[in-house]
One Martini backbone bead per residue (centre of mass of N, CA, C, O) as a GRO file, in nm:
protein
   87
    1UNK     BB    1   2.313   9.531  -4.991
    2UNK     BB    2   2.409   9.453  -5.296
    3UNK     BB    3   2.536   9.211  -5.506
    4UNK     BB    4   2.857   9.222  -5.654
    5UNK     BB    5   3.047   9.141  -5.952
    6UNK     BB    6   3.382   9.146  -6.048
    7UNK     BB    7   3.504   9.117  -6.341
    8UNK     BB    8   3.760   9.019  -6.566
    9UNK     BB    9   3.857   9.161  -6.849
   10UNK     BB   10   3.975   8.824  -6.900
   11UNK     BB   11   3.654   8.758  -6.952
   12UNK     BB   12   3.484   8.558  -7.127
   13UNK     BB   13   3.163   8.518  -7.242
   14UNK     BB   14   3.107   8.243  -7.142
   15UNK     BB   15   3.188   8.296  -6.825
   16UNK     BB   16   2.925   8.504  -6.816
   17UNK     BB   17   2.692   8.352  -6.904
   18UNK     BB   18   2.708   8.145  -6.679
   19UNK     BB   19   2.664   8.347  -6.454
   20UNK     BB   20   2.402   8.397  -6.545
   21UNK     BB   21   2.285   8.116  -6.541
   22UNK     BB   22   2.295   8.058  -6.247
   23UNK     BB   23   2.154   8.314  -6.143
   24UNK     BB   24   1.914   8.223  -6.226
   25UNK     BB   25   1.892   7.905  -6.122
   26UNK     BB   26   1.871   8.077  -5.782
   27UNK     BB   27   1.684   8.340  -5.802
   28UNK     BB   28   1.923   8.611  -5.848
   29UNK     BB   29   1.865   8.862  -6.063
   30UNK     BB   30   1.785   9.084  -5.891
   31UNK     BB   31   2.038   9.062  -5.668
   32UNK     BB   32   2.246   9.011  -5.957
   33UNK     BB   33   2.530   9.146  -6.089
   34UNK     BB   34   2.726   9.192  -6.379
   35UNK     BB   35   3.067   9.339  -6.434
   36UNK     BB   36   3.301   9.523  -6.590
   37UNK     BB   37   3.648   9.593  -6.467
   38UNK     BB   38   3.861   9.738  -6.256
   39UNK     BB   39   4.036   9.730  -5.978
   40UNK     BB   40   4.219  10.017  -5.974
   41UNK     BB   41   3.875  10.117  -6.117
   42UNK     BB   42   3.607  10.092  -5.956
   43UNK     BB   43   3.270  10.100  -6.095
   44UNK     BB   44   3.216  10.287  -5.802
   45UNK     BB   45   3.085  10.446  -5.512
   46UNK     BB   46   3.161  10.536  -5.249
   47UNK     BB   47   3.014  10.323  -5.010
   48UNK     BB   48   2.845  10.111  -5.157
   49UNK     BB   49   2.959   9.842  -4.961
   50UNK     BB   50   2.916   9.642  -4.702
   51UNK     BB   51   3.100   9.385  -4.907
   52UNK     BB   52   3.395   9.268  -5.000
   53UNK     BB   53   3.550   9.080  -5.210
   54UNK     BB   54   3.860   8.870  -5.279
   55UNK     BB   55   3.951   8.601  -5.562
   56UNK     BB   56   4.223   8.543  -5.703
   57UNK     BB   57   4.368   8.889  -5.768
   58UNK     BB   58   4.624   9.012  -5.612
   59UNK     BB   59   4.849   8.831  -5.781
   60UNK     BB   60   4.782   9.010  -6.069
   61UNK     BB   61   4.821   9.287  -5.913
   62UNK     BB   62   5.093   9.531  -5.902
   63UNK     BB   63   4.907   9.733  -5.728
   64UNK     BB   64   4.863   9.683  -5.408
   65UNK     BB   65   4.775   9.967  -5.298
   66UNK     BB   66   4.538  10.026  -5.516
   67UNK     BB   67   4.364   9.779  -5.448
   68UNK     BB   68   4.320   9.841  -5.123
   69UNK     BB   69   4.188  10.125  -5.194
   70UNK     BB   70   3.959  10.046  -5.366
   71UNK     BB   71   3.844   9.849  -5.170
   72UNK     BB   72   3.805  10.058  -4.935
   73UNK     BB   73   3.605  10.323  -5.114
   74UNK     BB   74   3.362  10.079  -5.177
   75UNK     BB   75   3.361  10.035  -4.883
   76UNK     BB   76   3.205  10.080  -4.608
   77UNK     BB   77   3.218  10.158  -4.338
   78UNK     BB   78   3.243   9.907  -4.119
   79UNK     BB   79   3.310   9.676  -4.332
   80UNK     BB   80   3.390   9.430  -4.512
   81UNK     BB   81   3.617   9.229  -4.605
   82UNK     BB   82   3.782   8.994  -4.814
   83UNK     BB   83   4.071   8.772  -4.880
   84UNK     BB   84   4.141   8.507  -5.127
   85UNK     BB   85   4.498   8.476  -5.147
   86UNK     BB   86   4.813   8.481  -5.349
   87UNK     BB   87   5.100   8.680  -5.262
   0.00000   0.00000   0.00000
């Protein structure tokens, strides 16, 4: 499936142009888009992806049942899940 990203809303538009501009100079505008949404309410249906990654989002959401319930409701069945960070 697709790959998407979703940033955090206390991401500055700086920093979504940047992610904006890599993706298109290695030519993978069709392939990837990015999104604001909540860890706790990901803007997207139940087995959505294939696979979820989180990096270093984690340690800053308190209700850690809620987000790895929400990142498991949105990955597929049998999908993988991929967690880098500091809890």
């Amino acid at each position: 499936g697709a790959h998407r990203d979703l940033h955090s809303q206390e991401h500055s538009f700086p920093t979504r142009r940047s992610s904006d501009l890599i993706t298109e100079m290695v030519g993978m505008t069709e392939q990837v888009s990015f999104q604001v949404g909540s860890a706790t309410s990901i803007p997207f249906d139940d087995d959505t992806f294939d696979a979820s990654t989180m990096l270093h989002v984690g340690m800053n959401i308190p209700d850690k049942e809620l987000l790895f319930n929400e990142i498991a409701r949105v990955t597929k069945l049998n999908g993988s899940i991929v967690v880098y960070d500091v809890m």
